[in-house]
Biopython code that builds the backbone (N, CA, C, O; Angstrom):
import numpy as np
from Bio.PDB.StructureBuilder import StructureBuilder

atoms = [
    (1, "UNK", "N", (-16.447, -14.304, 38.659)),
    (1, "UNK", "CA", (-17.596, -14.106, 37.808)),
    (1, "UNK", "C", (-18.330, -12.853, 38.278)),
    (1, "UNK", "O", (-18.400, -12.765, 39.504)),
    (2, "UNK", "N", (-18.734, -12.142, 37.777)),
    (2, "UNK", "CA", (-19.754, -10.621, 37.867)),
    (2, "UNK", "C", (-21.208, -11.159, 37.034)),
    (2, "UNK", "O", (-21.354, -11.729, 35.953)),
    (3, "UNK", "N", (-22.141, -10.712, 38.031)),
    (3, "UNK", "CA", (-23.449, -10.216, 37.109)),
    (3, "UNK", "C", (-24.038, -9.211, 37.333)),
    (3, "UNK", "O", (-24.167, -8.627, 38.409)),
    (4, "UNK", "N", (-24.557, -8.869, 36.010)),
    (4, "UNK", "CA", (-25.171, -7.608, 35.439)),
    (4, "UNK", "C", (-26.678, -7.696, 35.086)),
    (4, "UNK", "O", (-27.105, -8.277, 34.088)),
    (5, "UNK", "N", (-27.460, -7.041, 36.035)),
    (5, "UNK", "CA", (-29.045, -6.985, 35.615)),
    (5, "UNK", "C", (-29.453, -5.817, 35.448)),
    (5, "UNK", "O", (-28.901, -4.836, 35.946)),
    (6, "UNK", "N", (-30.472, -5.782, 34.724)),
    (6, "UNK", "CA", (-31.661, -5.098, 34.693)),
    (6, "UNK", "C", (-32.873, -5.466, 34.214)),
    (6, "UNK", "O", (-33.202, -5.996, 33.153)),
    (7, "UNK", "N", (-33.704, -4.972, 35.497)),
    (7, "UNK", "CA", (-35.421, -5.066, 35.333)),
    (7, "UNK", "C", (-35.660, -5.238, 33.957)),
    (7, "UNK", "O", (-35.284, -4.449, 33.090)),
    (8, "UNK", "N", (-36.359, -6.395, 33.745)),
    (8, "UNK", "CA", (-37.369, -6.578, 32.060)),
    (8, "UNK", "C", (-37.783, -7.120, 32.512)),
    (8, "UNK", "O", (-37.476, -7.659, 33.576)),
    (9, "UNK", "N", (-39.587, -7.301, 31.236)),
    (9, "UNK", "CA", (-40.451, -8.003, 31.172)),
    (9, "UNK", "C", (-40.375, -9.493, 31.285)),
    (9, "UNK", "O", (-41.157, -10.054, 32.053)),
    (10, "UNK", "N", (-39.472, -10.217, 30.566)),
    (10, "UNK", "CA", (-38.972, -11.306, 30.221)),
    (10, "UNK", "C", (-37.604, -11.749, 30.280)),
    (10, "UNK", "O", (-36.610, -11.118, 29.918)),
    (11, "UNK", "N", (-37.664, -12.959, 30.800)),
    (11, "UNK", "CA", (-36.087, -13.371, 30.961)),
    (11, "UNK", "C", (-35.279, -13.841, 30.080)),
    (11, "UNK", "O", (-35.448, -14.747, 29.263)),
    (12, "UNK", "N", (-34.400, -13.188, 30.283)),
    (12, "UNK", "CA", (-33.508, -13.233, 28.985)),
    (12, "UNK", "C", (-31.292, -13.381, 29.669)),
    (12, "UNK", "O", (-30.631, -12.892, 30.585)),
    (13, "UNK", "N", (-31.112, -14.035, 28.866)),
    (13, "UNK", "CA", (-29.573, -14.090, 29.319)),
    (13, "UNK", "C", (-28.568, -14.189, 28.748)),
    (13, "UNK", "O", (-28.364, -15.312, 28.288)),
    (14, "UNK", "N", (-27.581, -13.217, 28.522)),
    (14, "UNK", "CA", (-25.909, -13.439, 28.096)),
    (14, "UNK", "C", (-24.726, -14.405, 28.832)),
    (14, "UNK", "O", (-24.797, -15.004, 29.905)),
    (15, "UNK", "N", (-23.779, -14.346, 28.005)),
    (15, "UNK", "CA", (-22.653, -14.917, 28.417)),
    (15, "UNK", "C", (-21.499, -14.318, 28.168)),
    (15, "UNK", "O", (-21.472, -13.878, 27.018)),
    (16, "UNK", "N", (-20.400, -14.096, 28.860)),
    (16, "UNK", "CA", (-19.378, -13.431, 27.611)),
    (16, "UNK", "C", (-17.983, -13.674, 28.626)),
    (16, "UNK", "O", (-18.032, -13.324, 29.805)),
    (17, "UNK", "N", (-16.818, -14.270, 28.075)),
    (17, "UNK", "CA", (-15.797, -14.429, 28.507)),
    (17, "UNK", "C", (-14.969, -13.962, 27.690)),
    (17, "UNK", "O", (-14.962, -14.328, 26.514)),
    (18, "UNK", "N", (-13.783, -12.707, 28.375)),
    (18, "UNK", "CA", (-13.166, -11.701, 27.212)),
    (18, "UNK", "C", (-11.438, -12.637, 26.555)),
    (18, "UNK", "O", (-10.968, -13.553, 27.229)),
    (19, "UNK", "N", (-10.962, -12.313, 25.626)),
    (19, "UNK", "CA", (-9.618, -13.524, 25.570)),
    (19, "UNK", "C", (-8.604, -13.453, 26.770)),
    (19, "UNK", "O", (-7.705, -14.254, 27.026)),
    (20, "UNK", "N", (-8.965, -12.277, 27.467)),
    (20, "UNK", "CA", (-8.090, -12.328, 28.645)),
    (20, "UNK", "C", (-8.410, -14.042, 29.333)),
    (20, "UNK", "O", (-7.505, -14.848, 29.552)),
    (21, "UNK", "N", (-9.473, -14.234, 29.512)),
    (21, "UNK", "CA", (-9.740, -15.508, 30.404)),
    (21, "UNK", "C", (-8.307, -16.769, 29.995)),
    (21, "UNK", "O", (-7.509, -17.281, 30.780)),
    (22, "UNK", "N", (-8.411, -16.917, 28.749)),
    (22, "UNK", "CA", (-7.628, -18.124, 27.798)),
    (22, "UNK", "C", (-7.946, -18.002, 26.343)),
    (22, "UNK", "O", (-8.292, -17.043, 25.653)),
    (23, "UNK", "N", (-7.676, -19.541, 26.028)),
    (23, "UNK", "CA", (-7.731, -19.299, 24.304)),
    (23, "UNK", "C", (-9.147, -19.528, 23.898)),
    (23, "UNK", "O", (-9.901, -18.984, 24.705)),
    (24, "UNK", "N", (-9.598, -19.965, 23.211)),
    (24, "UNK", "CA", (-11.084, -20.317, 21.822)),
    (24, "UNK", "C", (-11.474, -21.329, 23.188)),
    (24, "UNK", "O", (-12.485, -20.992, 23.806)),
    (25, "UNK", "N", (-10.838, -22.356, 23.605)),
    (25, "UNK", "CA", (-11.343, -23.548, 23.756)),
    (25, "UNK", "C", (-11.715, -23.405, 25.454)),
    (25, "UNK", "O", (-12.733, -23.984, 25.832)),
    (26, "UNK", "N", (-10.902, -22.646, 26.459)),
    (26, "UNK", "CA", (-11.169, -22.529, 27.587)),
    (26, "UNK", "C", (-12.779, -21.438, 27.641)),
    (26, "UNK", "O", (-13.803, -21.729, 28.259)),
    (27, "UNK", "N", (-12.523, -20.077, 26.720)),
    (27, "UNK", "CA", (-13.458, -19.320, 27.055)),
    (27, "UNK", "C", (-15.401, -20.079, 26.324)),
    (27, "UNK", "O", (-16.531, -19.612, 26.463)),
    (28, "UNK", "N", (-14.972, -21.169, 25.705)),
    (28, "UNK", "CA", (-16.235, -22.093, 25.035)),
    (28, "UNK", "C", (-16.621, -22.818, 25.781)),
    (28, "UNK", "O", (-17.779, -23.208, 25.635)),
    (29, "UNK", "N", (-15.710, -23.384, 27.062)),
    (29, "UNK", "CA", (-15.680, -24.284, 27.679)),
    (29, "UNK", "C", (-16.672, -23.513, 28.940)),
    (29, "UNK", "O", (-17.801, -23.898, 29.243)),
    (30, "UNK", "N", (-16.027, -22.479, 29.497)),
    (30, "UNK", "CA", (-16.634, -21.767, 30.436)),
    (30, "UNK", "C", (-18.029, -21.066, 30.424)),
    (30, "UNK", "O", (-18.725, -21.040, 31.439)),
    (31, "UNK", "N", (-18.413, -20.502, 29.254)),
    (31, "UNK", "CA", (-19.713, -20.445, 28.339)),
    (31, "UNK", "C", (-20.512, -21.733, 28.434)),
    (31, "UNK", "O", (-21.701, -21.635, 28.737)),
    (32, "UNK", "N", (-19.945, -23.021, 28.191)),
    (32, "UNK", "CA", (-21.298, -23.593, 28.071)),
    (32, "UNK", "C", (-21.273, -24.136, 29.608)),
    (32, "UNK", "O", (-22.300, -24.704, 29.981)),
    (33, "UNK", "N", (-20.442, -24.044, 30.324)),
    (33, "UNK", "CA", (-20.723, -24.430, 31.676)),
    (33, "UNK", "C", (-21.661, -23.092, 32.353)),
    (33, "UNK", "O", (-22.748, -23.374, 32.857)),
    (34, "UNK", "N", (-21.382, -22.230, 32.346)),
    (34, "UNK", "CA", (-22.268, -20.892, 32.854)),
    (34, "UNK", "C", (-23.828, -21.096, 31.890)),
    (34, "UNK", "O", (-24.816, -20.802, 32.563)),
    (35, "UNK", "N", (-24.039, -21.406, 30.903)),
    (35, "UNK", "CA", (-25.120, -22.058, 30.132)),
    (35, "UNK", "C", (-25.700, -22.876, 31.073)),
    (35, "UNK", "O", (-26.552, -22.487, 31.872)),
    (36, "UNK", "N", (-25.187, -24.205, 30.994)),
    (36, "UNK", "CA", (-25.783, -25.679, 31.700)),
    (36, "UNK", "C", (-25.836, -24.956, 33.196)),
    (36, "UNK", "O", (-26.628, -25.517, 33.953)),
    (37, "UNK", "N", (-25.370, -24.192, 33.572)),
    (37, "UNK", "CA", (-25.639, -23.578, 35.347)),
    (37, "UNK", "C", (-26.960, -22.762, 35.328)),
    (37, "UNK", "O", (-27.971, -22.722, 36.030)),
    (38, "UNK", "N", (-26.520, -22.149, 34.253)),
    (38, "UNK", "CA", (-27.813, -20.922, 34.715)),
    (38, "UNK", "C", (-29.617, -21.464, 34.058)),
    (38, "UNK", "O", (-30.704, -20.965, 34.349)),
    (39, "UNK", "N", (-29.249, -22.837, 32.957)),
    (39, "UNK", "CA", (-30.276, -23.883, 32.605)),
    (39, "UNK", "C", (-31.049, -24.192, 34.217)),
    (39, "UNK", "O", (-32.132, -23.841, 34.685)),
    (40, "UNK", "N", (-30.133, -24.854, 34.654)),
    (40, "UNK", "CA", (-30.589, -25.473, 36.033)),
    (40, "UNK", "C", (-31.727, -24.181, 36.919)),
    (40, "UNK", "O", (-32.954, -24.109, 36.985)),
    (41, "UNK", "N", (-30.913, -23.539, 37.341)),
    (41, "UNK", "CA", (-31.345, -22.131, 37.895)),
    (41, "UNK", "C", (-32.345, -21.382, 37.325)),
    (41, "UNK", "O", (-33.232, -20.762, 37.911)),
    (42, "UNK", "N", (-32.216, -21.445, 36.554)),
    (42, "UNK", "CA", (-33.695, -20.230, 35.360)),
    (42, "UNK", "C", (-35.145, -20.658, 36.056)),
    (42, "UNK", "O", (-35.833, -19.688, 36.375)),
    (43, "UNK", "N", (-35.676, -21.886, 36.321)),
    (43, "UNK", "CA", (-37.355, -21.409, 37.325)),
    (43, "UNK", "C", (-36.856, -20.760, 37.965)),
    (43, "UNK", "O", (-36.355, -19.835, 37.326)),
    (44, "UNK", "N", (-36.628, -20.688, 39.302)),
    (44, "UNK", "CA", (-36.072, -20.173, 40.239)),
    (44, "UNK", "C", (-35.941, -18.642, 40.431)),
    (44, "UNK", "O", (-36.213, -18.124, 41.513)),
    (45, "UNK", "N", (-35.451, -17.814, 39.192)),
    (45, "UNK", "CA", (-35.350, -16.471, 39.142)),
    (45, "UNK", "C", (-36.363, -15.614, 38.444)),
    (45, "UNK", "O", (-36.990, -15.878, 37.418)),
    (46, "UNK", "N", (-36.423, -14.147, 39.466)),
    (46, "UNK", "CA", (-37.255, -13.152, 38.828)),
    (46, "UNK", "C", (-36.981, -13.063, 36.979)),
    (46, "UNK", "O", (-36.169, -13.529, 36.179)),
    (47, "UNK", "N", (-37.928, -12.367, 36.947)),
    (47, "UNK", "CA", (-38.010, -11.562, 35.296)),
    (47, "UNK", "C", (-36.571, -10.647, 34.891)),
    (47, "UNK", "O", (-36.126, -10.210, 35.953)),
    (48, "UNK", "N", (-35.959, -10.342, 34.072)),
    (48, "UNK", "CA", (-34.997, -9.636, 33.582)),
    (48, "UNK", "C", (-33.971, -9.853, 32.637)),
    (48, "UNK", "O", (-33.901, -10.825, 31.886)),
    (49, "UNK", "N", (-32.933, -8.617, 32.723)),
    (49, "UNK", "CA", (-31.610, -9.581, 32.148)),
    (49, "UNK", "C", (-30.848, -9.953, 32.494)),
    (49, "UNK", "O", (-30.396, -9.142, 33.303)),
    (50, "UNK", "N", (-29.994, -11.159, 32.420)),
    (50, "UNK", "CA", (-28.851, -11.379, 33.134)),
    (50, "UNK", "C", (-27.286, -11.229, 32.360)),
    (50, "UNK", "O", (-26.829, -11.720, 31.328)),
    (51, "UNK", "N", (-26.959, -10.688, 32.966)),
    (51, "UNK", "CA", (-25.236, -11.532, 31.724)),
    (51, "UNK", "C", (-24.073, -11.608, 32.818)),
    (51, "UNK", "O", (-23.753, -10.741, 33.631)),
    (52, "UNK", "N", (-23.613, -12.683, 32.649)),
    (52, "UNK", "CA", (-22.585, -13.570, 33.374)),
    (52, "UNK", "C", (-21.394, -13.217, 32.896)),
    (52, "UNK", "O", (-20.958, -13.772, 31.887)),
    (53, "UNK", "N", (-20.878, -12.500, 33.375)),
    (53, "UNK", "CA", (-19.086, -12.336, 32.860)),
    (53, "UNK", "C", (-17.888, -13.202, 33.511)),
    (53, "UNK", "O", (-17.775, -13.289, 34.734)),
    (54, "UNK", "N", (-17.180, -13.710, 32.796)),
    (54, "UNK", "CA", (-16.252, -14.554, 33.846)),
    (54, "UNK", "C", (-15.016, -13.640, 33.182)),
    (54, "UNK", "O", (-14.795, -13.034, 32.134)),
    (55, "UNK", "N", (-14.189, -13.990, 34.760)),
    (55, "UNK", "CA", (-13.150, -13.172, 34.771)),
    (55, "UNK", "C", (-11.945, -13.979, 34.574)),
    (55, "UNK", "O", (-12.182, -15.150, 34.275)),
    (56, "UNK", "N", (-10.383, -13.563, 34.691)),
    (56, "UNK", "CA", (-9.208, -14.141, 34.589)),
    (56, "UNK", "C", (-9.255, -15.585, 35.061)),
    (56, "UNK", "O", (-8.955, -16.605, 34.440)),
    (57, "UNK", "N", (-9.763, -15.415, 36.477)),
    (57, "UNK", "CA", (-9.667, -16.381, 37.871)),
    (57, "UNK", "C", (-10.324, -17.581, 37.184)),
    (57, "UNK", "O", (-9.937, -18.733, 37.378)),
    (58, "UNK", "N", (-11.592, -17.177, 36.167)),
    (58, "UNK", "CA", (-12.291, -18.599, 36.156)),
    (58, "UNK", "C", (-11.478, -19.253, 35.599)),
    (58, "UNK", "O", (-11.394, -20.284, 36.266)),
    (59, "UNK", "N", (-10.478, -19.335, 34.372)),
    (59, "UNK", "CA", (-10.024, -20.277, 33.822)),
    (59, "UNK", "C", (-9.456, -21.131, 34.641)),
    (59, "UNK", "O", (-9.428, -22.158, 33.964)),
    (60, "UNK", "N", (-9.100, -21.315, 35.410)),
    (60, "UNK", "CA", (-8.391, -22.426, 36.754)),
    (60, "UNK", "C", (-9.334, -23.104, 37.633)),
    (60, "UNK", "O", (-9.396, -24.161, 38.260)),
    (61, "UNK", "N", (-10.167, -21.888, 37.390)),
    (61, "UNK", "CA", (-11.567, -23.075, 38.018)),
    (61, "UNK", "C", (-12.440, -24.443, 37.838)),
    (61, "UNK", "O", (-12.839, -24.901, 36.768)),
    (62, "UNK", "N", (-12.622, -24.937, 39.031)),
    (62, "UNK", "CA", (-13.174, -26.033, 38.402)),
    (62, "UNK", "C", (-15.168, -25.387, 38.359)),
    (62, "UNK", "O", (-15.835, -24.475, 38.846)),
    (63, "UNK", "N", (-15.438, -26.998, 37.127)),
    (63, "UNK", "CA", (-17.179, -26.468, 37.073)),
    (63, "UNK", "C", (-18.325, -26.000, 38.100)),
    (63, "UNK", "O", (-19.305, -25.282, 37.902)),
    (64, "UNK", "N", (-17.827, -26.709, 39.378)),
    (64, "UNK", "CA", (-18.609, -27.215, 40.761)),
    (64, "UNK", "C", (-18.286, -25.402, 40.967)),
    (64, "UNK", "O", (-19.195, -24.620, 40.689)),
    (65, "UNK", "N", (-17.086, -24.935, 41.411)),
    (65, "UNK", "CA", (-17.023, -23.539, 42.105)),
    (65, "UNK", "C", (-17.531, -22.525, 41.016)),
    (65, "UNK", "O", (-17.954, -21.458, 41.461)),
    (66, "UNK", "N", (-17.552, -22.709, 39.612)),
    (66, "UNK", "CA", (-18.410, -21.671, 39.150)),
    (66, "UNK", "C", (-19.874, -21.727, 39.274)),
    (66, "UNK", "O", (-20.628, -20.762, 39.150)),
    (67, "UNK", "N", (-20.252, -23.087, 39.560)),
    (67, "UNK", "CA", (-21.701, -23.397, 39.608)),
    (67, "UNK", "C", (-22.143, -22.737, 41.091)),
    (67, "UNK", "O", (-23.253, -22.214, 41.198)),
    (68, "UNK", "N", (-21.174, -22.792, 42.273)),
    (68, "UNK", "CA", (-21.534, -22.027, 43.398)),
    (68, "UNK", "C", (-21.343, -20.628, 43.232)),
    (68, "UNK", "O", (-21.985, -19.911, 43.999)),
    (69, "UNK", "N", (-20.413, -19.947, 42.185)),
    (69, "UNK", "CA", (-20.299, -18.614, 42.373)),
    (69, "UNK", "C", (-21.568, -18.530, 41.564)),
    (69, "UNK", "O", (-22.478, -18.695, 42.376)),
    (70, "UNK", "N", (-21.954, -18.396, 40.641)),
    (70, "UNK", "CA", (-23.492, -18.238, 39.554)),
    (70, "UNK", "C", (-24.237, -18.092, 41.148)),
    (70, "UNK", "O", (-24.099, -17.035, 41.763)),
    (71, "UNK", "N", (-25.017, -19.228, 41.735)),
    (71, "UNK", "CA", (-25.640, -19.435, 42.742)),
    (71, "UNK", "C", (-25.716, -18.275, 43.743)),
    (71, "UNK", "O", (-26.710, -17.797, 44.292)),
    (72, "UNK", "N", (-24.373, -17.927, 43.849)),
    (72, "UNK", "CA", (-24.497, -17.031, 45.742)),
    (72, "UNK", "C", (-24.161, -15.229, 44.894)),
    (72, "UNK", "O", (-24.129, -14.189, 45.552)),
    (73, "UNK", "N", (-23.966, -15.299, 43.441)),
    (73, "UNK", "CA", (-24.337, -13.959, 43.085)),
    (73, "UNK", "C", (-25.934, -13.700, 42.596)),
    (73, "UNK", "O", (-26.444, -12.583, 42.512)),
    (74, "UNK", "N", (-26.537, -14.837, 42.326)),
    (74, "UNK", "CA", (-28.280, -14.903, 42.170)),
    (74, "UNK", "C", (-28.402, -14.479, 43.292)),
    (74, "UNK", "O", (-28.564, -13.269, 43.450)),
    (75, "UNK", "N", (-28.355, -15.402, 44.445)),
    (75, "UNK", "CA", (-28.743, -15.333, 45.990)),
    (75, "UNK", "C", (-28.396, -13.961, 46.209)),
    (75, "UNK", "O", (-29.403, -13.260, 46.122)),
    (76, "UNK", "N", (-27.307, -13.277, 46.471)),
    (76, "UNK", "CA", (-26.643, -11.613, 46.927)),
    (76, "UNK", "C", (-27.620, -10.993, 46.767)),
    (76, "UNK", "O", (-28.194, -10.303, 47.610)),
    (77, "UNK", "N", (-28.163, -11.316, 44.758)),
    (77, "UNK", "CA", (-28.478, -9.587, 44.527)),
    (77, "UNK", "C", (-30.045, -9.502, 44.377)),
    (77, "UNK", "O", (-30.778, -8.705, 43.791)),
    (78, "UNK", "N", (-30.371, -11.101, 45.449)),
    (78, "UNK", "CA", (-31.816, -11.245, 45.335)),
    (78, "UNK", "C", (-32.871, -11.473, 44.628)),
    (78, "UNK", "O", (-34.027, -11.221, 44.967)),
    (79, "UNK", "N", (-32.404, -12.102, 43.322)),
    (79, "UNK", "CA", (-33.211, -12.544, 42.527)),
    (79, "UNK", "C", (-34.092, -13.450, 42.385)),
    (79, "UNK", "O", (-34.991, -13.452, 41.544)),
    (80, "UNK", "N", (-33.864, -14.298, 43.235)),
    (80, "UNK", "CA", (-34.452, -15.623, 43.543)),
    (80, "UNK", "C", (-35.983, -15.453, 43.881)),
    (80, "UNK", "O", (-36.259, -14.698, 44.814)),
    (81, "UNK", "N", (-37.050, -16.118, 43.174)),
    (81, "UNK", "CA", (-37.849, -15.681, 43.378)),
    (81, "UNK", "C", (-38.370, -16.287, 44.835)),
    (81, "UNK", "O", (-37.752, -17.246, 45.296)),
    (82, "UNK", "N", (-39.839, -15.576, 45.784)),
    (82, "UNK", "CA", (-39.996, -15.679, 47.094)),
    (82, "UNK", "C", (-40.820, -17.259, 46.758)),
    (82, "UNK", "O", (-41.744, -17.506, 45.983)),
    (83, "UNK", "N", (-40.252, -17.919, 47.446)),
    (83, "UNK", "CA", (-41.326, -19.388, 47.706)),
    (83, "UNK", "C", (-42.753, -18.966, 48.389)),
    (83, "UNK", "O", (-42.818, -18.049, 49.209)),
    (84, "UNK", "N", (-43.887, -19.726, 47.969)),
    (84, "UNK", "CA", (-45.398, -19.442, 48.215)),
    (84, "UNK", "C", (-45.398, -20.420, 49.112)),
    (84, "UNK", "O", (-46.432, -20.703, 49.718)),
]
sb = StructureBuilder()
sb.init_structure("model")
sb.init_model(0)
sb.init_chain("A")
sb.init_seg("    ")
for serial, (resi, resn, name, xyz) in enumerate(atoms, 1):
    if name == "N":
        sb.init_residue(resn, " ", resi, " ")
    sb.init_atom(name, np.array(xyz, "f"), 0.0, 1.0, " ", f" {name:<3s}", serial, name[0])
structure = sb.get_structure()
């Protein structure tokens, strides 16, 4: 999975899995799981945009390891907002 930000006012977020991943039903499948992940996660993060690309690899993946990759590429690129 790759993410792509930039600074905005408001948070806002894509999804996009290319047919390389699989067919209609894997790349829908992976979409609404990166959805229901990044649902969970959204307090949590600064202002901006996000978009979640999944790559070849995800289709073999299970939900749990995309839900940790989402997680530790938030965490990397520091988005997370600072606890008070």
């Amino acid at each position: 999975m790759v993410l792509v930000y930039t600074n905005a006012k408001t948070l806002r977020v894509g999804f996009s899995a290319s047919s390389k991943v699989g067919n209609a039903v894997m790349r829908n499948r992976l979409r609404r799981w990166m959805r229901e992940d990044f649902r969970i996660i959204r307090p949590d993060l600064k202002e901006g945009k996000y978009i979640f690309v999944a790559r070849v690899s995800a289709a073999g993946a299970s939900h749990a390891s995309l839900t940790g990759q989402m997680r530790s590429l938030v965490a990397r690129a520091g988005l997370l907002k600072e606890e008070k």
